[in-house]
KOLKOLDO-743147 format. One record per residue: x, y, z of N, C-alpha, C in turn. Coordinates in steps of 0.2 Angstrom, whole numbers, padded with zeros to 4 digits, always signed. Layout:
XYZXYZXYZ;...
//
This chain:
-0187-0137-0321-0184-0143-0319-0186-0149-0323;-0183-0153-0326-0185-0158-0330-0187-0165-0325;-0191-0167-0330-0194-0170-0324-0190-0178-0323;-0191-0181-0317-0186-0187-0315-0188-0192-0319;-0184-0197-0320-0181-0204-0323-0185-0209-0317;-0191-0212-0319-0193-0216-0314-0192-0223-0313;-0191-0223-0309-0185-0233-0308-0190-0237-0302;-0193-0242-0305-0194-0247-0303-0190-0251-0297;-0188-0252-0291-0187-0259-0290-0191-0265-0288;-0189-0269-0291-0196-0275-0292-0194-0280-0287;-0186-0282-0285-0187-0286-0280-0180-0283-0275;-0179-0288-0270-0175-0283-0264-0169-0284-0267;-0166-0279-0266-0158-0277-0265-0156-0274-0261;-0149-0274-0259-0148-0269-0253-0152-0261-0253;-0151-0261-0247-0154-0255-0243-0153-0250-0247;-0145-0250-0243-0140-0244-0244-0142-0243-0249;-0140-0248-0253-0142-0247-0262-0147-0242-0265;-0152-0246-0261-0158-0240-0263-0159-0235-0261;-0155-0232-0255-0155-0226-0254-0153-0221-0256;-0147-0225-0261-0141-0219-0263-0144-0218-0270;-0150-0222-0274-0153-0221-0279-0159-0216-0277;-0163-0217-0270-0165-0212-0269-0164-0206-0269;-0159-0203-0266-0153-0197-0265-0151-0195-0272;-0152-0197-0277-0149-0193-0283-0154-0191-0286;-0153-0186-0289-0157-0179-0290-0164-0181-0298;-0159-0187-0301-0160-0189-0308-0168-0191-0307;-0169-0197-0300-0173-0205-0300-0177-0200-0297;-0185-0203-0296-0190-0204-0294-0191-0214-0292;-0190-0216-0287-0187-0223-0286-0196-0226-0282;-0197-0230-0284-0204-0236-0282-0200-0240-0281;-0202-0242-0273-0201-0251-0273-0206-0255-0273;-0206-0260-0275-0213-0262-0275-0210-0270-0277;-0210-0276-0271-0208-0283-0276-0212-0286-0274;-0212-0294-0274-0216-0299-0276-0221-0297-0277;-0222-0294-0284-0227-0296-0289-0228-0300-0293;-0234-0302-0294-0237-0308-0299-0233-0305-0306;-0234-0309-0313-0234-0308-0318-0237-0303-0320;-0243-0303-0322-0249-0299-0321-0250-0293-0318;-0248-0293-0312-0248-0284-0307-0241-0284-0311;-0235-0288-0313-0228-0283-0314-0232-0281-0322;-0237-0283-0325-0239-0280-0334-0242-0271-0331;-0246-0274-0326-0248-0267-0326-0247-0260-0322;-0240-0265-0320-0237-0257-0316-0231-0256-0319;-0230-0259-0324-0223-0257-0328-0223-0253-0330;-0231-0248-0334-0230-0243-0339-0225-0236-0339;-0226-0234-0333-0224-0227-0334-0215-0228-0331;-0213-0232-0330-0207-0232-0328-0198-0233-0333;-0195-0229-0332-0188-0230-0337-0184-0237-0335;-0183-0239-0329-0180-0244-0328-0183-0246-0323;-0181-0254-0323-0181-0258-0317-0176-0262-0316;-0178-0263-0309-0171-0267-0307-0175-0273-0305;-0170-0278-0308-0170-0285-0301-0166-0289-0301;-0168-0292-0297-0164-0301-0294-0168-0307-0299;-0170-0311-0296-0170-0317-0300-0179-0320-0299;-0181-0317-0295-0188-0319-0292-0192-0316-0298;-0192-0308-0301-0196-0306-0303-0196-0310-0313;-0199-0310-0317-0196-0310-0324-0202-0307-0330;-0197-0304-0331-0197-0301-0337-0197-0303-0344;-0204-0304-0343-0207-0308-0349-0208-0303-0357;-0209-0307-0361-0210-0300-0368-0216-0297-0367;-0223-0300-0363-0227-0295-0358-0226-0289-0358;-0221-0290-0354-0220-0284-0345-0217-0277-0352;-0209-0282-0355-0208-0278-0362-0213-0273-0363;-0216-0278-0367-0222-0274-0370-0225-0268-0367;-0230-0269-0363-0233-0264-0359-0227-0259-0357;-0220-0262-0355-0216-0256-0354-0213-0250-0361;-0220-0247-0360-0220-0240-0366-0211-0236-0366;-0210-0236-0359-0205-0230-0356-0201-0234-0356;-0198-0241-0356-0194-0243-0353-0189-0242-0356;-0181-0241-0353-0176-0239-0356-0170-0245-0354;-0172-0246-0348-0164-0251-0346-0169-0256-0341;-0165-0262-0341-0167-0266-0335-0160-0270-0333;-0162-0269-0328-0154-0270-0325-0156-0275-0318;-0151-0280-0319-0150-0287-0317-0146-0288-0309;-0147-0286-0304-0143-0288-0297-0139-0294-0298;-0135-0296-0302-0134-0302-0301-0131-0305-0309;-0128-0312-0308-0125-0314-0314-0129-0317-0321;-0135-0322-0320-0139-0325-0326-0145-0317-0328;-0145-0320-0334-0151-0314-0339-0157-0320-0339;-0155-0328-0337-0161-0331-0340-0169-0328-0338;-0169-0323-0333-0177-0321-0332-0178-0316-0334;-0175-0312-0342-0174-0309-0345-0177-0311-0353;-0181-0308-0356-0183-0312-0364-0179-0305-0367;-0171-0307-0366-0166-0303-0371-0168-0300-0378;-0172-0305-0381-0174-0303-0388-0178-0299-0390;-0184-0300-0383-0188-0294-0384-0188-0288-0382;-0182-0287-0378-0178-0281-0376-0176-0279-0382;-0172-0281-0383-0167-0282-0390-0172-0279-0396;-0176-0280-0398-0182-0279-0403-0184-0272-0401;-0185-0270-0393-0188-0263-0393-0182-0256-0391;-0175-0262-0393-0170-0257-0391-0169-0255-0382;-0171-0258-0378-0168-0259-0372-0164-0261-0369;-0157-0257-0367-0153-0260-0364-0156-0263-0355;-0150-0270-0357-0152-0276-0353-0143-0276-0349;-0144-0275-0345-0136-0275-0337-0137-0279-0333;-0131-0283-0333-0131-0287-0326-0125-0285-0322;-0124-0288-0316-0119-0288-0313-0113-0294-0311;-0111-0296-0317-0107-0302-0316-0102-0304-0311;-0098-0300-0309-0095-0299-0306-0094-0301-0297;-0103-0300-0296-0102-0296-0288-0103-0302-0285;-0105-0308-0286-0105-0314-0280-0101-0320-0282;-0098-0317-0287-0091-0323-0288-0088-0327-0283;-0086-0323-0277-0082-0328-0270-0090-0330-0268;-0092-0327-0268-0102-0331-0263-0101-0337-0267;-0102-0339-0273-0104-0343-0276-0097-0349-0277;-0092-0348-0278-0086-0351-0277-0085-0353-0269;-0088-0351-0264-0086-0354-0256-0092-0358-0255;-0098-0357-0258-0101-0363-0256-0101-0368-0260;-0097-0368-0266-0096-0373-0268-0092-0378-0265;-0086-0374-0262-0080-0378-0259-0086-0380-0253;-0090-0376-0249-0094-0378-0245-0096-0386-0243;-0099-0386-0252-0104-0392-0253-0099-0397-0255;-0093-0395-0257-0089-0402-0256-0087-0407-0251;-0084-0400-0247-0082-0404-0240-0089-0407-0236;-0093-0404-0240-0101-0407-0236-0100-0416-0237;-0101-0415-0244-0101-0425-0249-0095-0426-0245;-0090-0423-0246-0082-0429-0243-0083-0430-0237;-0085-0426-0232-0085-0428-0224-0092-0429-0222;-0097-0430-0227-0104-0434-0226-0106-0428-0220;-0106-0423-0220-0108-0418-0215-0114-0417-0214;-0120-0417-0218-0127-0416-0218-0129-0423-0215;-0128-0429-0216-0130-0436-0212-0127-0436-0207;-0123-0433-0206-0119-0435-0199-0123-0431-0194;-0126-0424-0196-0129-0419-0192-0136-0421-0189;-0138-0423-0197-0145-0427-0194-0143-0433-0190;-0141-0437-0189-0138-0444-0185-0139-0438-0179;-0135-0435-0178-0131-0431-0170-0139-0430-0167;-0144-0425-0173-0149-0422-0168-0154-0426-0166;-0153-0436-0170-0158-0439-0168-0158-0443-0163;-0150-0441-0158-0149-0446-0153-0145-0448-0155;-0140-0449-0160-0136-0456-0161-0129-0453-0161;-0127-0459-0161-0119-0459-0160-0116-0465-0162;-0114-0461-0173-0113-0465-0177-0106-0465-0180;-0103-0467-0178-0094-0463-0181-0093-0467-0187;-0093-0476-0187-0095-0479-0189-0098-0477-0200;-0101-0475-0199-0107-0474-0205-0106-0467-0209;-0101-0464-0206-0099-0457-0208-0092-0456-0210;-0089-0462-0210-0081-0460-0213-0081-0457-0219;-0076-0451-0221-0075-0450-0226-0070-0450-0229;-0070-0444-0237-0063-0446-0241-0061-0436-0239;-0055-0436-0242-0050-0431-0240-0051-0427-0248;-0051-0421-0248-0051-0418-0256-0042-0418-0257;-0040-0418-0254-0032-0416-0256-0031-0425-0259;-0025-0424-0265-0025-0428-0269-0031-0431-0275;-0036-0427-0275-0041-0429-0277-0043-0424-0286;-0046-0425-0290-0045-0422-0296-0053-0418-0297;-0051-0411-0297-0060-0409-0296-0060-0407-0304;-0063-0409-0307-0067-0407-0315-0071-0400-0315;-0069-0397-0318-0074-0389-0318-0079-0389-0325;-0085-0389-0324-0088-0387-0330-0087-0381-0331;-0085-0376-0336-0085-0369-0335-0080-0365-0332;-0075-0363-0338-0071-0360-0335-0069-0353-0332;-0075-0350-0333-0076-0344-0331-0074-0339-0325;-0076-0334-0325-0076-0329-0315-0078-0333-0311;-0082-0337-0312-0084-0341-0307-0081-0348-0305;-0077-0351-0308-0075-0358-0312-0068-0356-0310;-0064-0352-0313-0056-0349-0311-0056-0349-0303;-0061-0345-0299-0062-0344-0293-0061-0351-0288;-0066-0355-0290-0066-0361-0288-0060-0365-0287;-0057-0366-0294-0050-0370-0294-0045-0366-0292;-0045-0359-0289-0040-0359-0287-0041-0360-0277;-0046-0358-0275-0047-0363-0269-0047-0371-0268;-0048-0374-0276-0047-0381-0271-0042-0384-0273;-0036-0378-0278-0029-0380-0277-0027-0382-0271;-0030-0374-0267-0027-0374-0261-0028-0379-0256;-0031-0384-0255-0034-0390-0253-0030-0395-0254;-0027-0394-0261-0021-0399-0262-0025-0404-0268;-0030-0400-0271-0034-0404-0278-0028-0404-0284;-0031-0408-0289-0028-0408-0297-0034-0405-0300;-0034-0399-0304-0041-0396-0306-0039-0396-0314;-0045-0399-0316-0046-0402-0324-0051-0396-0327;-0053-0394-0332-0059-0389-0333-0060-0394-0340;-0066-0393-0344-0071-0390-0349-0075-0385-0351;-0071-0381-0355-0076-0375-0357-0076-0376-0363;-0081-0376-0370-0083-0375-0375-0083-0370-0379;-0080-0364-0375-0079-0356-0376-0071-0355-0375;-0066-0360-0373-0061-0358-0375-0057-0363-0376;-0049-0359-0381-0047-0363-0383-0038-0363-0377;-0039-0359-0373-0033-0360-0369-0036-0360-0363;-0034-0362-0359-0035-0363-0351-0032-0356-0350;-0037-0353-0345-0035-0345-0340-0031-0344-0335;-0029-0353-0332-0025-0355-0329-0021-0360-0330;-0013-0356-0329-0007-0362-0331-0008-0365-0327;-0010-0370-0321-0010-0375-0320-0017-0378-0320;-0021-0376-0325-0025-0380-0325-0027-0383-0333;-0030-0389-0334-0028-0390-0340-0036-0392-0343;-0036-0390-0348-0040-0389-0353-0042-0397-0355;-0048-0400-0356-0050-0408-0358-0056-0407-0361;-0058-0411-0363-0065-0414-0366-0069-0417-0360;-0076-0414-0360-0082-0418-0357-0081-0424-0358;-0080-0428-0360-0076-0436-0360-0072-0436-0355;-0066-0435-0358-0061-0435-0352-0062-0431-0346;-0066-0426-0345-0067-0424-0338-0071-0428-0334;-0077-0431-0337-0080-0437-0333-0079-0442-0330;-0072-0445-0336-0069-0451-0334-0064-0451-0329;-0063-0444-0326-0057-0445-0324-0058-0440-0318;-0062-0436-0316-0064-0432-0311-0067-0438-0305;-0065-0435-0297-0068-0438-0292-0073-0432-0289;-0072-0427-0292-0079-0421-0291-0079-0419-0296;-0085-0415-0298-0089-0412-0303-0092-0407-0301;-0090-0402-0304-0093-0394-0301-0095-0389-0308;-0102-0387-0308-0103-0383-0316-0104-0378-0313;-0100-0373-0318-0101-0367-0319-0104-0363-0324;-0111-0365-0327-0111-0362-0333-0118-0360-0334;-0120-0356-0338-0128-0355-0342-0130-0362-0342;-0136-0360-0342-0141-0366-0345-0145-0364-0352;-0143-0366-0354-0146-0367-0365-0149-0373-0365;-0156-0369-0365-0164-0371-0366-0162-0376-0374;-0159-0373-0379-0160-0375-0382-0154-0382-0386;-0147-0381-0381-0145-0387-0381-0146-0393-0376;-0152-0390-0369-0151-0395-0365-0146-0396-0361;-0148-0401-0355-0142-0403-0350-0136-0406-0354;-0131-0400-0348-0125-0402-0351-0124-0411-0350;-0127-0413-0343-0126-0419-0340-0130-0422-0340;-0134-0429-0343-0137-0431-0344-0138-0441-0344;-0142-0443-0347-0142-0449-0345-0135-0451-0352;-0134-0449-0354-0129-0451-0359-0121-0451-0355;-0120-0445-0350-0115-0444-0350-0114-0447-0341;-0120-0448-0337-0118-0453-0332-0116-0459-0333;-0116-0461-0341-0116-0469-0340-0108-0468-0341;-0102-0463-0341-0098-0462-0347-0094-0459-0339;-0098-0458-0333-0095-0454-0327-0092-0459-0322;-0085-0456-0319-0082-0460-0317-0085-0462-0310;-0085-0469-0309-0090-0471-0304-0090-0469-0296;-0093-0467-0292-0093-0466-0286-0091-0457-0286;-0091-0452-0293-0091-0446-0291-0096-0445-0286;-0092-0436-0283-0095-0432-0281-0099-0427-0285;-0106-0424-0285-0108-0418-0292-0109-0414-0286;-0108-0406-0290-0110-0401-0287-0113-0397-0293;-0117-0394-0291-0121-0388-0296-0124-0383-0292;-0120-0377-0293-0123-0371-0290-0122-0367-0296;-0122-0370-0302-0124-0364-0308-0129-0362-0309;-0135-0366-0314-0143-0364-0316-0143-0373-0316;-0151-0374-0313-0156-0379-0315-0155-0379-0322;-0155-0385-0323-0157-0389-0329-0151-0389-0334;-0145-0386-0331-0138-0389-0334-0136-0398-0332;-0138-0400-0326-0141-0405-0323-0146-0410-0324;-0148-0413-0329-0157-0417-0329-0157-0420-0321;-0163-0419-0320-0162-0421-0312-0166-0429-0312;-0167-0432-0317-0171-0439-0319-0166-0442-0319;-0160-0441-0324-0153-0444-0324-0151-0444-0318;-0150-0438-0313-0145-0438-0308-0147-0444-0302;-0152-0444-0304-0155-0447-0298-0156-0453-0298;-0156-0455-0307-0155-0464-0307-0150-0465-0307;-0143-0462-0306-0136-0461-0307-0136-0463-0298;-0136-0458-0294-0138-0457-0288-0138-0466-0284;-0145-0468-0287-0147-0475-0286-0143-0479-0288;-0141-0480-0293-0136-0487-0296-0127-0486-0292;-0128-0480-0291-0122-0477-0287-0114-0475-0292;-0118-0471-0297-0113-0469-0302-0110-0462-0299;-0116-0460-0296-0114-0453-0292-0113-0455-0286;-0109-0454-0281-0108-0457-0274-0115-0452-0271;-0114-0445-0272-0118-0439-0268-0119-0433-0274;-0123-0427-0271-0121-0422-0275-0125-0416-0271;-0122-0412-0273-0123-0404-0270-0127-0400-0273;-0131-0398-0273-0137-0395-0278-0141-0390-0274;-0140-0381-0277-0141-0377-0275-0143-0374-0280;-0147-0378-0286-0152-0375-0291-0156-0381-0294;-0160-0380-0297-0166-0382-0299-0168-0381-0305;-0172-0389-0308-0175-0386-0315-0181-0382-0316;-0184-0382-0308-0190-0376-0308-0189-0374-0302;-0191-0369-0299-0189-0369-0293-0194-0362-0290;-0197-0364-0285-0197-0368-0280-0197-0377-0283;-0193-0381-0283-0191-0386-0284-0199-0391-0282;-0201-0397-0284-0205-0398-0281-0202-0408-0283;-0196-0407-0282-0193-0414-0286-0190-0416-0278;-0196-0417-0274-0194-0420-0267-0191-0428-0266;-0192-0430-0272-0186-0437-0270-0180-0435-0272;-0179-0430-0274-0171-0429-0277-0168-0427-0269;-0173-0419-0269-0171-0418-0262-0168-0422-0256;-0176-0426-0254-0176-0429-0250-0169-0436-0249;-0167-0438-0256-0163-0444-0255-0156-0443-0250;-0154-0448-0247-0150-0447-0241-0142-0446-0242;-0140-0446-0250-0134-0444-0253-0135-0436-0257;-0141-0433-0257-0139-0428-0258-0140-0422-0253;-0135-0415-0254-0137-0411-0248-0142-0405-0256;-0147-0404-0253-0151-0399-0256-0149-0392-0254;-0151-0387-0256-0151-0378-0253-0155-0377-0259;-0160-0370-0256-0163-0368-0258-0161-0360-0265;-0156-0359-0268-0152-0355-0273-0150-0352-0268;-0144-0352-0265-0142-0348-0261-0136-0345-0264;-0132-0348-0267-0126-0348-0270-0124-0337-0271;-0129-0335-0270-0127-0326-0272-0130-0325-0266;-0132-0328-0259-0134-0325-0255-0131-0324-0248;-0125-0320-0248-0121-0317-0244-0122-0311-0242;-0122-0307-0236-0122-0300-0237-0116-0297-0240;-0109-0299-0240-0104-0296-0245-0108-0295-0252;-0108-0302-0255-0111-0304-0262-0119-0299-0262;-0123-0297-0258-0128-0296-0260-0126-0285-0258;-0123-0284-0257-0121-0277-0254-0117-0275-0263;-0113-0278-0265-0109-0278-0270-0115-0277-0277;-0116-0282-0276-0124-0281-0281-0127-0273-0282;-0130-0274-0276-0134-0268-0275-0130-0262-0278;-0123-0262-0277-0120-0256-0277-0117-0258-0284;-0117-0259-0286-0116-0261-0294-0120-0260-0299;-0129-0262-0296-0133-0263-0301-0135-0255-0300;-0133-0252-0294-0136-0244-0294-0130-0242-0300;-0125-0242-0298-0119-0238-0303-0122-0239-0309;-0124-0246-0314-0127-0244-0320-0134-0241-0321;-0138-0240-0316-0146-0237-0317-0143-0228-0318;-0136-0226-0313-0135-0221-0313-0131-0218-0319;-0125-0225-0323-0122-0221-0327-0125-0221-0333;-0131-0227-0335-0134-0229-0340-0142-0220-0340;-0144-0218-0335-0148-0215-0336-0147-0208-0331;-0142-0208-0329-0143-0203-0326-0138-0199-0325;-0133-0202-0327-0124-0199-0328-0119-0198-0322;-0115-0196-0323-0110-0196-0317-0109-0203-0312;-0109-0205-0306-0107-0213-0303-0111-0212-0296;-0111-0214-0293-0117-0215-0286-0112-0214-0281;-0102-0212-0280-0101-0207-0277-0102-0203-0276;-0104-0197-0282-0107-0190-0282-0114-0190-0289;-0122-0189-0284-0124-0190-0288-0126-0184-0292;-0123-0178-0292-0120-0173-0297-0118-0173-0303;-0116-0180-0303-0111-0182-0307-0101-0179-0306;-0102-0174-0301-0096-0172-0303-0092-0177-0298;-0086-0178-0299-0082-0183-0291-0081-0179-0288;-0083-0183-0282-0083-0179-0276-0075-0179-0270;
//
């Protein structure tokens, strides 16, 4: 009998998930997560794959020490906790799961909008502190309103077509493409999407190495009194900018469910009375996180162990 494919999971994913990786005849399956840097160097050795979410990372380290490592596989959409190249150098294939929290991360966007337009988060503190402020809490309506999309992506497409539905004008900026993916949405310049959007939602990677897309150059150039949201990656955002932006009142509010480190420790930003804060939640649904799980199994199973995670024979069942 040859011997099993041993799979790491380093941080949680669904149950099920792991169940049905249990159940197949290929794996020998370890859970083991919140490990330090240091315990993931020295329990990586003997292992083919790992899997994880965003907590754990995979530094050229962990690479390293992974003698055996054949696949690492991502629950989720960013690779940034991923050192790609070092994989890349030892011939590791690197998977993600792009696809699975797309509506997760597109309805708490619209979430965080309707939050800034109808002042919901101060309205709620006001309620639980006794008061009764109707007064100091008027808002604006998204319908008629022009939302700007950084990124026109699964997750960017998703979005504008909800806040069509709302009765938006939806503008994008992508740098990756040269046609909009949707006919009724038009293609502009970072320029003109600033100037002319009354919300501001990114969808994108964050490139360490070109910096924030939004920054002290491109507040000064942003049309006054926006709304910002970011539920992409920390530090597509400078949060030094946003915050002097915030104060002078170039940004009205803004919606921010990521971080340039995070756990976040940038508590004026938090703390200011025009922004609502979240802790990365944006892929944290049980739909979006079930979806995951059962995706990240299907490639741990097709990438090393053959057939699909309906029959783990491989034959369809």
């Amino acid at each position: 009998m040859p011997e099993k494919i041993k799979v790491l999971i380093a941080d949680s994913i669904n149950a099920g998930a792991i169940e049905i990786l249990k159940k197949h005849p290929a794996f020998d399956v370890t859970v083991k997560t919140k490990m330090s840097p240091n315990e993931l160097v020295a329990f990586i050795p003997p292992f083919q794959a790992v899997v994880i979410r965003s907590a754990s990372k995979i530094t050229r380290p962990v690479i390293e020490a992974g003698k055996e490592l054949k696949l690492i596989a991502r629950a989720g959409v960013g690779l940034d906790n991923v050192d790609q190249v070092a994989a890349r150098e030892k011939g590791i294939s690197v998977k993600n799961t792009p696809a699975c929290t797309t509506i997760s991360v597109a309805e708490l966007t619209i979430a965080l909008m309707l939050g800034l337009a109808r002042r919901i988060g101060r309205a709620n503190i006001s309620m639980k502190s006794g008061e009764w402020d109707k007064k100091s809490f008027e808002g604006i309506e998204l319908a008629g309103k022009t939302l700007g999309i950084i990124g026109l992506g699964r997750i960017g497409i998703a979005v504008a077509v909800r806040a069509q539905a709302f009765g938006m004008n939806v503008i994008a900026y992508d740098h990756m493409l040269k046609k909009s993916a949707l006919p009724n949405v038009s293609l502009v310049s970072l320029e003109e999407l600033l100037k002319q959007s009354d919300f501001i939602s990114l969808h994108i990677p964050f490139d360490k190495l070109a910096g924030p897309v939004l920054g002290a150059a491109q507040f000064k150039e942003i049309k006054k009194g926006v709304c910002l949201v970011n539920c992409a990656r920390g530090g597509a955002v400078d949060e030094k900018s946003l915050l002097a932006a915030l104060e002078d009142g170039s940004v009205a509010a803004a919606g921010i469910d990521v971080w340039e480190k995070e756990p976040t420790a940038n508590l004026e930003l938090v703390k200011h009375r025009n922004v609502i804060a979240l802790p990365h939640l944006g892929a944290s649904t049980k739909e979006g996180q079930s979806r995951a799980g059962q995706e990240v199994v299907d490639i741990v199973i097709a990438e090393l162990g053959g057939g699909s995670s309906c029959c783990p024979g491989g034959d369809c069942c």
